[in-house]
C-alpha positions in Angstrom: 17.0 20.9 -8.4 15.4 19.8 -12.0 15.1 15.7 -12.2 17.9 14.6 -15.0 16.4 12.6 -17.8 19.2 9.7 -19.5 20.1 10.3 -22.8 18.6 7.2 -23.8 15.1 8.7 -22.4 15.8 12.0 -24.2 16.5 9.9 -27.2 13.8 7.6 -27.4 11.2 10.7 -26.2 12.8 12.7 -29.6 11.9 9.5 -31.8 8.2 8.9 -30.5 7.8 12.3 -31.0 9.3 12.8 -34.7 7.1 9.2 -35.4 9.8 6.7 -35.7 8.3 4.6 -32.5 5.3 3.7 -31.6 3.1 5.9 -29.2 2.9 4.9 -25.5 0.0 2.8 -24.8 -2.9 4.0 -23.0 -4.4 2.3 -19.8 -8.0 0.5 -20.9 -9.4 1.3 -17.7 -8.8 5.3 -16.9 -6.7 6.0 -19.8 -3.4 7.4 -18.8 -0.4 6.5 -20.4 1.6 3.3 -19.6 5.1 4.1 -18.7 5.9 0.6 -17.1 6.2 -3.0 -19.6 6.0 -4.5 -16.6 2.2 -3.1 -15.6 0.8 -3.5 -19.3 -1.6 -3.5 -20.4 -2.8 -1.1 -17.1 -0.9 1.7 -15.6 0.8 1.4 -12.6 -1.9 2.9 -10.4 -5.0 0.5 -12.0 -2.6 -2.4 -11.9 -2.0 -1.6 -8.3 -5.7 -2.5 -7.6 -5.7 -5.2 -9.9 -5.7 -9.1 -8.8 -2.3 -9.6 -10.0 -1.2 -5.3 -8.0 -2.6 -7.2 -4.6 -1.5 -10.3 -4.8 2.2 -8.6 -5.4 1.6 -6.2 -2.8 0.8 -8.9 -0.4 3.1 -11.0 -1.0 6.0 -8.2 -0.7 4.2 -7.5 2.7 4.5 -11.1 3.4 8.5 -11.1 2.7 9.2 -8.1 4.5 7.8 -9.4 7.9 9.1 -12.6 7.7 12.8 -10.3 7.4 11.8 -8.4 10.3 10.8 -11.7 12.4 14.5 -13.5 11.2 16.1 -10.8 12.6 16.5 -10.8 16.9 16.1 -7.1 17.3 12.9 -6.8 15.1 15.0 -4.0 12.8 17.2 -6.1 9.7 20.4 -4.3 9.7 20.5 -3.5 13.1 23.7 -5.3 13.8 25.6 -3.4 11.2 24.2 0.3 13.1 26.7 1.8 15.2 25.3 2.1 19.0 25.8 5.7 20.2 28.3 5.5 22.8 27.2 5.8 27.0 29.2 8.0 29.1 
């Protein structure tokens, strides 16, 4: 099954390429195309590997296992699983 695109995608994709916005900007360091505001002025991938892409990454590493240590059974949401029943 083809991805769907939102109109507002379609749209904007129809004005960048008719010239009415700006291009996307390219990454400095292997020159792909940004897609992310939030990466910029890298891509997601060099960004990753950045200072800034490892100390996120760490410190969502860091969340996550403190959320599986709060919880008893080691699993978050385990409580709210139904337990197969035993004849």
């Amino acid at each position: 099954m083809p991805r769907q695109l939102s109109r507002e995608k379609v749209a904007r994709h129809r004005l960048r390429q008719a010239g009415d916005l700006p291009p996307l900007p390219i990454c400095p360091d292997c020159g792909r195309t940004v897609l992310s505001a939030t990466t910029l002025p890298l891509c997601s991938r060099c960004w990753r590997r950045s200072p800034d892409g490892l100390a996120a990454e760490a410190a969502r590493k860091r969340n996550a296992r403190r959320a599986l240590a709060a919880h008893p059974d080691g699993v978050p949401g385990a409580a709210q699983q139904q337990q197969p029943e035993q004849p």
